[in-house]
N, C-alpha and C positions, 0 to 999 in steps of 0.2 A: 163711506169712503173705502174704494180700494187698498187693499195693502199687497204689496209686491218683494219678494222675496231679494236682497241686494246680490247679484251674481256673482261677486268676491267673496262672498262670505258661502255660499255653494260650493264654489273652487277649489275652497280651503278647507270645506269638512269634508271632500270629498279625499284630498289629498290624506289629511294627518287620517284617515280612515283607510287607507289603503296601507300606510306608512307603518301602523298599529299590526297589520297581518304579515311585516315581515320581521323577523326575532333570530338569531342566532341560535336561541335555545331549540329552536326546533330543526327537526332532521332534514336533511337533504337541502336547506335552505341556508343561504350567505355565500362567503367564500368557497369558490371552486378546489378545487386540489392540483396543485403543480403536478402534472406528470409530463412534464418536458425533460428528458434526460441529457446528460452529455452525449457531445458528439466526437470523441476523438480523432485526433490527426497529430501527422509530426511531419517534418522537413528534416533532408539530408544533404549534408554538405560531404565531400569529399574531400578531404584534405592531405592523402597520401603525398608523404616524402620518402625519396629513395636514393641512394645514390651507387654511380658506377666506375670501376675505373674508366683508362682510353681503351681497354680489352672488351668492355663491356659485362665485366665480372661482375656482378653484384657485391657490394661491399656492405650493406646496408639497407634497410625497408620498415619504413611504420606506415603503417595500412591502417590510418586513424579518418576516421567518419565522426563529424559535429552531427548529433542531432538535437532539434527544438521539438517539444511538444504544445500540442495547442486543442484549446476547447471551443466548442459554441458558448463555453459557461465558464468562461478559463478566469473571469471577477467574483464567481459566487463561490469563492473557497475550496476552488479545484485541488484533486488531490493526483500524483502522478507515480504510474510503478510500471517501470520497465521491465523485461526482460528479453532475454539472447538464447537462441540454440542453434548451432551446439556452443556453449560457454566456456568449456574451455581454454585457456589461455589468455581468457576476451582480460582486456584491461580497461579501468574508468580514470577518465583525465577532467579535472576541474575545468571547466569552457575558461575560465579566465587564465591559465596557465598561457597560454598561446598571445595572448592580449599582453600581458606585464613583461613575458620576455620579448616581444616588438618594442614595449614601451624601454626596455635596456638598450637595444640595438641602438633605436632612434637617442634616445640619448647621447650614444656614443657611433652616432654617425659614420664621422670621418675615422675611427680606429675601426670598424667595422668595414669601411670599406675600401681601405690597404689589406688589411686580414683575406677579404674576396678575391683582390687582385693574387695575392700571394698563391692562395690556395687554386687559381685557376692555375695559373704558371706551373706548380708544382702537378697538377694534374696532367700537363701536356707534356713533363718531361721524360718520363717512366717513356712512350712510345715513340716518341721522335727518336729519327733514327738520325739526321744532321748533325752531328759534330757541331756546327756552329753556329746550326741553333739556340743548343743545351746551352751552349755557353753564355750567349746573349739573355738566353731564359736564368739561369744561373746568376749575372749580374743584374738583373731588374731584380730580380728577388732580394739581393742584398740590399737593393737601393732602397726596394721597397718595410727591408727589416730596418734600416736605419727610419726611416719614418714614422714605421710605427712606435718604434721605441722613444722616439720626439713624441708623438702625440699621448703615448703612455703617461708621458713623464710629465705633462704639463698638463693635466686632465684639470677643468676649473674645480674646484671646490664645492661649487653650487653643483654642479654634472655629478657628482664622487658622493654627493650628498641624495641627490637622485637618484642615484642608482642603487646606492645602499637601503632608502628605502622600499622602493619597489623589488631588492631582495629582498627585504622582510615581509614583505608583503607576500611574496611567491612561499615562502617558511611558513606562513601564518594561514596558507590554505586550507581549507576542508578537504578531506579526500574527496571527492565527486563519489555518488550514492547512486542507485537503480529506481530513490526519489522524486532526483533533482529535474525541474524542467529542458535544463538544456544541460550536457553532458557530452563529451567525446569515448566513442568506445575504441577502444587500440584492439585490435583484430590480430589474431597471431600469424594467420596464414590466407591465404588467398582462398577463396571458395565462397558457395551460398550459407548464409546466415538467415535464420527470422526471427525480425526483431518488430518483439509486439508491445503497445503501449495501452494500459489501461488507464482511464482517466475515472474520479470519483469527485463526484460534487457535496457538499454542506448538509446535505439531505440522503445519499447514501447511495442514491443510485449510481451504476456506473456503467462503462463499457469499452469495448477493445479492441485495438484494429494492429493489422501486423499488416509487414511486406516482408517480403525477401531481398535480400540485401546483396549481391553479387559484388564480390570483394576478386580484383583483378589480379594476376599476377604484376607486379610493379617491371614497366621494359624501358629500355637505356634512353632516355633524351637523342631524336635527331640532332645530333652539332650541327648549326652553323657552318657552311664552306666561309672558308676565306678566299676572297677575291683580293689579289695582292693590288696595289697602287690605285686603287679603285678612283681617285678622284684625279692621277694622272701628276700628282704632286710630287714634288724633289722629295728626298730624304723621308718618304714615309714608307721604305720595306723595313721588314722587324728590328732589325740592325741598326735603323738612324739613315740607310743610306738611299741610293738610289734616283734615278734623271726625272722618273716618274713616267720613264718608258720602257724600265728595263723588262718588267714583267709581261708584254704585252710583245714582245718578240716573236717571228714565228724559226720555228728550227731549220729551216731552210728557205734563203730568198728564193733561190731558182723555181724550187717546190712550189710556194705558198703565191707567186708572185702574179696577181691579175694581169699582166699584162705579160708575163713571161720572162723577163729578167729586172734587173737593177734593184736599186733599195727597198724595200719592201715596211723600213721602221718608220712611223708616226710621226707626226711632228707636234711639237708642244704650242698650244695659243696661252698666250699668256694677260691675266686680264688686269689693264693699269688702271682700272674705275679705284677709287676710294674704298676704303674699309664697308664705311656706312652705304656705300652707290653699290654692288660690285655688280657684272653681270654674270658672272656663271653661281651653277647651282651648288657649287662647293670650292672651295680652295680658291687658290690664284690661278691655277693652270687646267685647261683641256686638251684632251688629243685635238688634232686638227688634221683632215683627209683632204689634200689638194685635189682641186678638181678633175685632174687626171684619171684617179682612181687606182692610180699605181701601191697605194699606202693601204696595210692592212693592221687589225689588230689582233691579236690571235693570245689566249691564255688559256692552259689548263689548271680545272680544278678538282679538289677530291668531293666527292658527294655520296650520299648512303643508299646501295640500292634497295629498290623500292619506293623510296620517298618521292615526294612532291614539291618543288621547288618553284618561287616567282625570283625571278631576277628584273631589277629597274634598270633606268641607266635614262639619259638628258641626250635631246639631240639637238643640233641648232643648223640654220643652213643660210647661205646666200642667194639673194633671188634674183641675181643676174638672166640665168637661163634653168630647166627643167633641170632640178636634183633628187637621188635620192640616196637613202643610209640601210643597209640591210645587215641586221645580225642576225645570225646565229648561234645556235645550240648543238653541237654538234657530238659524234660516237669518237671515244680516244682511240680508236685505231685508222680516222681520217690523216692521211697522209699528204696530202697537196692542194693546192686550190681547184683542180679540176675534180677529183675526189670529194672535196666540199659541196659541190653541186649537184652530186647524187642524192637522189630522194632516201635511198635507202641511210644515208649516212647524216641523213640531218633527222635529229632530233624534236625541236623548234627552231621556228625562223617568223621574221616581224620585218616588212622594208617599209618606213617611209618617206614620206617625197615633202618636198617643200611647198608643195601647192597647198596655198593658204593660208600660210606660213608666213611670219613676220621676219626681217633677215638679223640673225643673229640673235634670236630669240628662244630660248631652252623649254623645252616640251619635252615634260618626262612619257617613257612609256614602260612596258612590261611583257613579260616572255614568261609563261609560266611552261614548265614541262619535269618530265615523269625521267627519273633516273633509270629503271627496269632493271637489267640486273647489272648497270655501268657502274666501278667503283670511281670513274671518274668523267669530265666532258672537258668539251673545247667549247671556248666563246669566242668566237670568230666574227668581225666586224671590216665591212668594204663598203665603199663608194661609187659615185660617178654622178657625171653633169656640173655638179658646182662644187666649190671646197664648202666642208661639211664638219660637224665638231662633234663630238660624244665628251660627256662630262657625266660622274658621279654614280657610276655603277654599284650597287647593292644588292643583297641573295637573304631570304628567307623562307622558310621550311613551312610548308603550309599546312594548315591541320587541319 
């Protein structure tokens, strides 16, 4: 009788015989050798604060930069060492200092944000040159110290209790180290810095990467123009006062007047919808341009030359018969409405028509345009075909 060898049992001497010829103990055999090193990297945040007066005097400048370092290997017991050249002056701020004084602020909110008001007010009063302004600026600021001294005085317990510890907490920091993963350097001056990070991993390898660090001169905040009565409403010029057309006057009817003489002032639409219904896009009141076209708006404001500015503003129309709305942007040495029509003397200009148009329906637009070397403009606003409405004019600095 044949005998036949079982193929399982082949299999299996074949395997534990192969299994047999690999050992540890011998050379060049078993586990490989890591030779994957670190990869280093860091992120930069910019976080300069400066401040100026209304001269644009430099009062103040911290030229502080967050940075984070990071590995391909930042779990296998990365190690991290910064350094700065040139160093002088360079200061190191705990990443969390910036965190726990937010968390005081937020805390104390509402005494934080009288404090804001306060110190803007006081900001604008040193260069106003209005007598009656200062003065109005003068009593907000009392009103505003009585307030704060109310919210001082009644601060909850539970607040007073938070805040106290998160002082201690700020007290109880580590100085930040040229160790630590993430770290803010306070920069003494403006200029190129290099700033290189070496990363070391558990195993000893390491490696280093640097940038250059271009630290800006810190320059003044474009203000804000103020656009006075912007939404056309009673009582909001600085004062408390005001019809909600006074600022939108032009200096002479005869001058400014499309059609050549008579009244030239705006007229208020007034909107009687519900609080929760209303139809316009801000307040109770907008101008309103009878279809004539006789009615203008006309306001100068100050603006920074150079800058770049979007001004909005709401239009709404009646669809009786073919209307339309056209403002302008216009040069402050424009002197009359025929003057205004000179290309040379407009700035920006935007006209539109009611075609398409739902009647009585607020369609925001926008005007952006370049100050050059104007320390101020005219917004200039006329009609014709149907009565026509502007509502809710706004201005910001584009960056």
């Amino acid at each position: 009788m044949k005998k036949y060898l079982n193929i399982k049992y082949i299999v299996l001497v074949t395997f534990v015989s192969l299994t047999a010829c690999v050992s540890d103990d011998l050379a060049d055999v078993g586990d490989l050798e890591d030779f994957t090193g670190p990869t280093p990297f860091y992120s930069v945040t910019d976080v300069t604060s400066s401040e100026f007066d209304c001269n644009d005097v430099e009062l103040s400048a911290n030229y502080d930069f967050n940075f984070q370092a990071g590995s391909n290997l930042a779990v296998n017991g990365t190690q991290y060492q910064w350094s700065v050249t040139p160093s002088d002056g360079v200061a190191l701020i705990n990443k969390n200092l910036p965190i726990l004084e937010q968390s005081i602020e937020a805390e104390l909110a509402a005494i934080v944000a009288v404090e804001k008001e306060i110190a803007k007010l006081e900001f604008k009063i040193p260069c106003e040159t209005d007598q009656a302004r200062i003065d109005v600026f003068n009593a907000q600021i009392a009103d505003f110290q009585t307030q704060l001294e109310n919210l001082q005085a009644t601060i909850p317990d539970e607040v007073m209790q938070n805040v106290t510890d998160l002082e201690g907490q700020i007290a109880a920091l580590p100085p930040a180290t040229l160790q630590d993963q993430e770290l803010i350097f306070s920069f003494p001056n403006p200029g190129d810095y290099t700033v290189s990070l070496t990363v070391t991993d558990n195993l000893g390898k390491s490696d280093v990467t640097q940038k250059i660090i271009t630290v800006n001169q810190a320059i003044p905040t474009i203000p804000v123009p103020e656009i006075a009565e912007p939404s056309f409403e009673d009582a909001s010029l600085f004062d408390g006062t005001g019809d909600g057309r006074d600022s939108w006057r032009v200096p002479s009817n005869s001058a400014w007047s499309p059609i050549g003489g008579g009244t030239t002032v705006i007229q208020i639409n007034t909107d009687t919808n519900p609080v929760d219904a209303p139809n316009l896009p801000d307040g109770v009141q907008a101008a309103k341009f009878p279809a004539d076209g006789a009615r203008v708006a006309y306001q100068e404001i100050e603006v920074t030359p150079g800058a770049t500015y979007v001004i909005t503003y709401f239009s709404a129309f009646e669809e009786n018969a073919f209307g339309d709305m056209k403002v302008s942007i216009l040069a402050p040495n424009t002197s009359s409405y025929a003057e205004a029509q000179l290309e040379s003397n407009i700035i920006a200009t935007r006209t539109d028509t009611n075609i398409g148009r739902i009647d009585n329906v607020f369609k925001q637009h926008a005007i952006t345009f370049d100050a050059g070397e104007n320390e101020s403009v005219i917004i200039f606003a006329t009609n014709s075909g149907v009565e026509s409405r502007l509502d809710a004019f706004a201005i910001s600095v584009k960056q």
